[in-house]
Backbone as JSON Lines, residues from 0, in Angstrom:
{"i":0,"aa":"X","n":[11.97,26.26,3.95],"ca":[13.32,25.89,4.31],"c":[13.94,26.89,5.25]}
{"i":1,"aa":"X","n":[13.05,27.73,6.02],"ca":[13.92,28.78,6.68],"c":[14.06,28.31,7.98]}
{"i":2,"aa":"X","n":[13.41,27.32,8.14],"ca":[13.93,26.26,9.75],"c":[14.46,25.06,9.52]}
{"i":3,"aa":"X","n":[15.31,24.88,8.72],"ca":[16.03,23.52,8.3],"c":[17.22,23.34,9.31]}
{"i":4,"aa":"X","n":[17.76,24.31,10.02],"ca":[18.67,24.16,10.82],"c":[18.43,23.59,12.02]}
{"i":5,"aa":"X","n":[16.77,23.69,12.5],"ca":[16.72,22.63,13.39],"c":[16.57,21.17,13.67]}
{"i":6,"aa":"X","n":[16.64,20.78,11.77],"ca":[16.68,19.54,11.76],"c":[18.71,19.03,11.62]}
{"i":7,"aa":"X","n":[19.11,20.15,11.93],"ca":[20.7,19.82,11.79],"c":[21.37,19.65,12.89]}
{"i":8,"aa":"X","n":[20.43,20.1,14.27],"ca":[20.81,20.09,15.34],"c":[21.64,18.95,16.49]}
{"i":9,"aa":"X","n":[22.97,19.23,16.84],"ca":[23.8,17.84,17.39],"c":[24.7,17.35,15.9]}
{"i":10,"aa":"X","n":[24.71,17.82,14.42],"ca":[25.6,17.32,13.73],"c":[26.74,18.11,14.14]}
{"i":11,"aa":"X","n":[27.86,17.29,13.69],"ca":[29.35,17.72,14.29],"c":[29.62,18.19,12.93]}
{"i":12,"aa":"X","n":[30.81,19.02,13.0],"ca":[31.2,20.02,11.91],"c":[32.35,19.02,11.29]}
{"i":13,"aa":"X","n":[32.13,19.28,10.05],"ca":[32.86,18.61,8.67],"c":[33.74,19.58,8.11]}
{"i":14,"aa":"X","n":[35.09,19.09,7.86],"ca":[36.04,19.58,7.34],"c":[36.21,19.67,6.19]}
{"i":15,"aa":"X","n":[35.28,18.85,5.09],"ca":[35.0,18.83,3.96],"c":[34.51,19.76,3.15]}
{"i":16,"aa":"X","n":[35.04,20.46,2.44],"ca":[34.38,21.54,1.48],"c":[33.35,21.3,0.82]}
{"i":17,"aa":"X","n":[33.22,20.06,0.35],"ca":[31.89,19.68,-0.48],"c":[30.71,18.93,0.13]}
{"i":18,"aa":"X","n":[30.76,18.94,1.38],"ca":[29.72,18.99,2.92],"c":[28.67,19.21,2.5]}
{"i":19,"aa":"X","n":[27.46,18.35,2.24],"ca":[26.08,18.91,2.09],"c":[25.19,18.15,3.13]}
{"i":20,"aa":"X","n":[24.75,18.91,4.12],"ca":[23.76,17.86,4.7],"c":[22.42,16.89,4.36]}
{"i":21,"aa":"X","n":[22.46,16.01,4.25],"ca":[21.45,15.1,3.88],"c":[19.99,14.7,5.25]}
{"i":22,"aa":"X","n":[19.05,15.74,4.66],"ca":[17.79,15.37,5.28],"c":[17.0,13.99,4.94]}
{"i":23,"aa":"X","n":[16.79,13.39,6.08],"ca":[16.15,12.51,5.94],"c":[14.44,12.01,6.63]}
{"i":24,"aa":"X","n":[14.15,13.31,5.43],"ca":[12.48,13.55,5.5],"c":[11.9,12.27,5.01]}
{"i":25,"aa":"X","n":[10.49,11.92,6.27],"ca":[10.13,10.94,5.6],"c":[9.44,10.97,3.99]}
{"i":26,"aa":"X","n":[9.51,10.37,3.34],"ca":[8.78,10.42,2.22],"c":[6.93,9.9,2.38]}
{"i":27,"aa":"X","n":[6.12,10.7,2.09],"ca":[4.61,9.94,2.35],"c":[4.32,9.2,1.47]}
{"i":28,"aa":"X","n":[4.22,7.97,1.57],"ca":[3.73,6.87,0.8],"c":[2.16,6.98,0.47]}
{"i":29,"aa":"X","n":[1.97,6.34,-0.63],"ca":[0.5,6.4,-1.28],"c":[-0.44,6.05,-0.03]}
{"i":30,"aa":"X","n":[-1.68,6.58,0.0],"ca":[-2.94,6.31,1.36],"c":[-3.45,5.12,0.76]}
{"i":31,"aa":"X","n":[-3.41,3.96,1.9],"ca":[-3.75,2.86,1.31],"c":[-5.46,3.09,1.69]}
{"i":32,"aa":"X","n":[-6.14,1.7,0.12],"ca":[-7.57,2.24,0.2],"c":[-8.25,1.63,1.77]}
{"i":33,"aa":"X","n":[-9.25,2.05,1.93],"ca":[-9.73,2.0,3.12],"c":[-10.35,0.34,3.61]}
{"i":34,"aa":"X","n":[-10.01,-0.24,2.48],"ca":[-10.43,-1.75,2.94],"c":[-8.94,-2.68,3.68]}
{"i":35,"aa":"X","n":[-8.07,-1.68,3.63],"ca":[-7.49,-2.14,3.92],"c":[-6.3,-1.51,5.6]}
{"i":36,"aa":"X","n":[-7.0,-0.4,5.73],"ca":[-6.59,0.52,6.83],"c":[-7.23,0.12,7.78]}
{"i":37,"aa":"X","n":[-6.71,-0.42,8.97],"ca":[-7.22,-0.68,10.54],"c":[-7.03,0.73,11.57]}
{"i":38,"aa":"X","n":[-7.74,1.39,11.87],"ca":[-8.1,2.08,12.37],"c":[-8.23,2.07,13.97]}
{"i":39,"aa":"X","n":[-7.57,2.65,14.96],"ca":[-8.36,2.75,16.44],"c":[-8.51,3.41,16.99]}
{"i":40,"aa":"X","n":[-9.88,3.05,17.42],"ca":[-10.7,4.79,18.37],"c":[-10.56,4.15,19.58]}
{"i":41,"aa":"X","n":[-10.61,5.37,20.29],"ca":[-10.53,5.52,21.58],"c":[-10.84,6.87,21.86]}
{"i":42,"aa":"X","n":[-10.93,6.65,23.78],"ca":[-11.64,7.37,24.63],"c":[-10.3,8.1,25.22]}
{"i":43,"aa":"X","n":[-9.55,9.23,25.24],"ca":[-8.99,9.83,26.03],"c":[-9.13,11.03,26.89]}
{"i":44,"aa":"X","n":[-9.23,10.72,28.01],"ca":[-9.19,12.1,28.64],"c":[-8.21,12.68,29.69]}
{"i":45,"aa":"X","n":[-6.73,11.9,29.21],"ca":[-5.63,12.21,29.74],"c":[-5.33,13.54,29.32]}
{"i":46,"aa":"X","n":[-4.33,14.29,30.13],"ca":[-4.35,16.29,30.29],"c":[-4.99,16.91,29.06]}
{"i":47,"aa":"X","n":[-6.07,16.84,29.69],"ca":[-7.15,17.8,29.08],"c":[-8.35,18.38,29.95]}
{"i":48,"aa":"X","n":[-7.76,18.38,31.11],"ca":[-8.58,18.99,32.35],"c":[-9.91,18.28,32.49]}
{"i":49,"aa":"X","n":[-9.73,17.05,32.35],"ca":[-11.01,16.11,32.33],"c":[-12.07,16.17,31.52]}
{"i":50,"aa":"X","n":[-11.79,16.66,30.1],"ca":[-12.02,16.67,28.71],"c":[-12.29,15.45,28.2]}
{"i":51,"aa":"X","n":[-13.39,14.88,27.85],"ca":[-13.17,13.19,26.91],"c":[-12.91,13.89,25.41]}
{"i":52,"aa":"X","n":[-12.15,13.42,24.9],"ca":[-11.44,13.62,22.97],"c":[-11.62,11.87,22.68]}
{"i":53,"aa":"X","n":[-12.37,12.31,21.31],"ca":[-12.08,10.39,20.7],"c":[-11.29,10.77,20.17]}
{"i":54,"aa":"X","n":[-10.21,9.74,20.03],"ca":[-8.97,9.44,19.31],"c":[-9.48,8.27,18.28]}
{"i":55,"aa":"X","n":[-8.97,8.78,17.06],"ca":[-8.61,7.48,16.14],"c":[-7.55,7.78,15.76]}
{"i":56,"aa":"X","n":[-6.51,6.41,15.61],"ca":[-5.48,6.54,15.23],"c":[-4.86,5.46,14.38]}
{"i":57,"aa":"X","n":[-3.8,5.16,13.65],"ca":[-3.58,4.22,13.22],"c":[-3.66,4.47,11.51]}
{"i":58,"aa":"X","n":[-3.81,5.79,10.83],"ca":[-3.92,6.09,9.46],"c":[-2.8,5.72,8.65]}
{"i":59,"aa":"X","n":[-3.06,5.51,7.53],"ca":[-1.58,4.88,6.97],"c":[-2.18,5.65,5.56]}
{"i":60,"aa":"X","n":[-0.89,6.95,5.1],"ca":[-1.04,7.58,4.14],"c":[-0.6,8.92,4.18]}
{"i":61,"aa":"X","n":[-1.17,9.73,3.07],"ca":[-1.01,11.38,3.29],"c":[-1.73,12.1,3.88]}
{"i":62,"aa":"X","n":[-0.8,13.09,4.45],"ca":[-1.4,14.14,5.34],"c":[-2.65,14.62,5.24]}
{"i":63,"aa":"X","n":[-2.81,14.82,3.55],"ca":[-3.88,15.78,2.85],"c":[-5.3,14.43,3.25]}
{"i":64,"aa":"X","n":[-5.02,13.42,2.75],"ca":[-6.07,12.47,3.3],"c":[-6.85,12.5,4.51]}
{"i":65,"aa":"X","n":[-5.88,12.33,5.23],"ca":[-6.03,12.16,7.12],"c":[-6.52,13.24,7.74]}
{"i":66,"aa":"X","n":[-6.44,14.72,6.92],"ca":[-6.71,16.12,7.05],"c":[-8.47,15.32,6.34]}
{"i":67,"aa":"X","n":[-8.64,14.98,5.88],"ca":[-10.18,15.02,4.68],"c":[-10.93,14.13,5.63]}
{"i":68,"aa":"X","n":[-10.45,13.2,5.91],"ca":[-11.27,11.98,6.86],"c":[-11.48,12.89,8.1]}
{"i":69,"aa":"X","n":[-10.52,13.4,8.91],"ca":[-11.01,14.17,10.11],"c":[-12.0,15.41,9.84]}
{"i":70,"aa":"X","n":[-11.79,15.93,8.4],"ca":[-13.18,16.95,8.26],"c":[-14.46,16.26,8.44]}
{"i":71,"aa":"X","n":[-14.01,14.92,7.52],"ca":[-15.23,14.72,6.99],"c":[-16.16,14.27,8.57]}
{"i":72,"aa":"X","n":[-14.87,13.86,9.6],"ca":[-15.64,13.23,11.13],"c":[-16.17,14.05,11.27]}
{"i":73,"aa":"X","n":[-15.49,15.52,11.86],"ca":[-15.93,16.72,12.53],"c":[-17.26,17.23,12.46]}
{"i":74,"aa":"X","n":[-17.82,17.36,10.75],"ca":[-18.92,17.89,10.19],"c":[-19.99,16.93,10.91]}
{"i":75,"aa":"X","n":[-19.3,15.44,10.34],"ca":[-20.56,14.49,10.28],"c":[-21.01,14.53,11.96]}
{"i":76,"aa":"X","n":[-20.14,14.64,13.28],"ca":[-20.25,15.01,14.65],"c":[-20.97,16.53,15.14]}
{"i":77,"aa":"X","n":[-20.71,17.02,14.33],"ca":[-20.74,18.49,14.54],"c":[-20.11,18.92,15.52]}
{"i":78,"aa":"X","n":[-19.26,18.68,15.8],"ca":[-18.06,19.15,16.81],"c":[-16.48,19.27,16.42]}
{"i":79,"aa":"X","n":[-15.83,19.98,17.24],"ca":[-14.92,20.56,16.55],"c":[-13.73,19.47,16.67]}
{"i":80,"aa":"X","n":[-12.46,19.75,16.74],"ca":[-11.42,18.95,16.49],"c":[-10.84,19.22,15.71]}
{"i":81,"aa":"X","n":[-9.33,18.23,15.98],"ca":[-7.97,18.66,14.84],"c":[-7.37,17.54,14.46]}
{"i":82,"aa":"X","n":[-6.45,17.35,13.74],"ca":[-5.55,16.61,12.91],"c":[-4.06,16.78,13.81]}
{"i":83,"aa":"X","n":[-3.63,15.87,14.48],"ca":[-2.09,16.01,15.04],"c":[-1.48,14.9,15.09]}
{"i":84,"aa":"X","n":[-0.15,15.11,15.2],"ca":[1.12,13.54,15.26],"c":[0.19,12.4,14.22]}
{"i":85,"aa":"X","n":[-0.5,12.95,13.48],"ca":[-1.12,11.38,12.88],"c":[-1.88,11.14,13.14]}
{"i":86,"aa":"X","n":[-3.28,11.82,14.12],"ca":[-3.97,11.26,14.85],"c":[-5.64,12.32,14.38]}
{"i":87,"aa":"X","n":[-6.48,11.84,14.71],"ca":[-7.69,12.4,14.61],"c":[-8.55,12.88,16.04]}
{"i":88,"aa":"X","n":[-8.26,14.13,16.44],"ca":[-8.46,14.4,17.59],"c":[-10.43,14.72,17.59]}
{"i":89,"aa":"X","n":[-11.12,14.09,18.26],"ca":[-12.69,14.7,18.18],"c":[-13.02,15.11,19.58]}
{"i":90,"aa":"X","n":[-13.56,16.54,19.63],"ca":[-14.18,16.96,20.67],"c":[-15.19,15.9,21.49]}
{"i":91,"aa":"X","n":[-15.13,15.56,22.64],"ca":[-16.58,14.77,23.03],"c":[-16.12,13.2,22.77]}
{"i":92,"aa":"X","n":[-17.68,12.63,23.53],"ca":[-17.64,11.11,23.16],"c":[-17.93,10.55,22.43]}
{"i":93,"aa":"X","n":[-17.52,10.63,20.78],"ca":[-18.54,10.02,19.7],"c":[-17.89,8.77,19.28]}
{"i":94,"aa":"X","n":[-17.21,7.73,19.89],"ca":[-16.78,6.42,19.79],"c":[-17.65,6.01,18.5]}
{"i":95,"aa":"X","n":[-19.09,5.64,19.32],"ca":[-19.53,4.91,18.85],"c":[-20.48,5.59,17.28]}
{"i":96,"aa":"X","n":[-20.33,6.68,17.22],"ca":[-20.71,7.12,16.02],"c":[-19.65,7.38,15.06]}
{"i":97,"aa":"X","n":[-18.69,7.39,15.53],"ca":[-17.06,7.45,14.37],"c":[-16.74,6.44,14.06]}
{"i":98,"aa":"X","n":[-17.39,4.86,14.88],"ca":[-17.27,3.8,14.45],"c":[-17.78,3.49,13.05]}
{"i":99,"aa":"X","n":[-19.1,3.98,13.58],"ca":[-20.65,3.63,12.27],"c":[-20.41,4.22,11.05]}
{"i":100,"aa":"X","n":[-19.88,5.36,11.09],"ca":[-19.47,6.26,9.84],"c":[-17.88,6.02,9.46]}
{"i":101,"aa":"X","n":[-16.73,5.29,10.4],"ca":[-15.63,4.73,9.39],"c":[-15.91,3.48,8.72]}
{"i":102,"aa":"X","n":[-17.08,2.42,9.58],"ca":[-17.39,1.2,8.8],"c":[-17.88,1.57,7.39]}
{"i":103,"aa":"X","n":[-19.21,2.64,7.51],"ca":[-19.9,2.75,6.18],"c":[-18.82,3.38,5.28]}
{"i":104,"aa":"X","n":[-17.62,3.79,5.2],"ca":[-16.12,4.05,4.79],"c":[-15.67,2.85,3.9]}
{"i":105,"aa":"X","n":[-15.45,2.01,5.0],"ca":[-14.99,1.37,4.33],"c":[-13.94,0.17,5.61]}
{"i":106,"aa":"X","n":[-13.95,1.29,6.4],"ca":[-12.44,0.97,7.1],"c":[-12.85,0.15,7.82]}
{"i":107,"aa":"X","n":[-11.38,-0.65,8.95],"ca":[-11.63,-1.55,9.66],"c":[-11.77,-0.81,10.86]}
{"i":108,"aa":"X","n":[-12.61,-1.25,11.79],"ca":[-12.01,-0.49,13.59],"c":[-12.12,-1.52,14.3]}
{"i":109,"aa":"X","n":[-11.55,-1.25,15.44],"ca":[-10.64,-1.88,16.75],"c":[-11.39,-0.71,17.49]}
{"i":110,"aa":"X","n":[-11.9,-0.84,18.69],"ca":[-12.45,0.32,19.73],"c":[-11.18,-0.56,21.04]}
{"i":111,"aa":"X","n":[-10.33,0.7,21.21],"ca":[-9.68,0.41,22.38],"c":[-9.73,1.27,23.56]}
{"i":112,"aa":"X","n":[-9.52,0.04,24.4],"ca":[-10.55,0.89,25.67],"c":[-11.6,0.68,26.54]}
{"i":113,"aa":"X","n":[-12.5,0.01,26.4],"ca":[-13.76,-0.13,26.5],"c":[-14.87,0.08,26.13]}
């Protein structure tokens, strides 16, 4: 809570003594099971100095999840990558092997892109 003030940023000042600001953090809803999560990969190599990253995106759940599925990509690729805005960032072009290993998952995919 020691940066909560930048989520206060642009409120106008209250004359009210009993003034409490009300955050409106999203709450993370339960990770739905994987038969039912649509998933999409893709090919980006927008500013990344002509870098290809697969993107999958489209997770519906908790952080801690979406953090476990992108390990579990990374290892199974052997390449590196991160977890950001929601998204599953993978070093390289492994489309078509992040496909094969979210199907045997469980999940649905969509390859957008080509």
């Amino acid at each position: 809570m020691a940066k909560d003030w930048k989520e206060r940023l642009g409120t106008v000042y209250s004359t009210n003594p009993n003034f409490e600001f009300e955050t409106n953090k999203n709450e993370e809803g339960e990770t739905l099971p994987p038969r039912q999560q649509k998933l999409y990969v893709s090919l980006d190599k927008r500013n990344r100095k002509g870098k290809a990253v697969s993107l999958v995106e489209g997770f519906v759940g908790k952080e801690e999840d979406l953090e476990a599925l992108g390990k579990m990509l990374k290892s199974k690729c052997g390449v590196g990558g991160t977890v950001k805005d929601n998204e599953i960032m993978i070093q390289g072009d492994f489309r078509d092997k992040i496909t094969v290993l979210l199907k045997a998952e469980g999940y649905q995919i969509i390859r957008k892109g080509g």
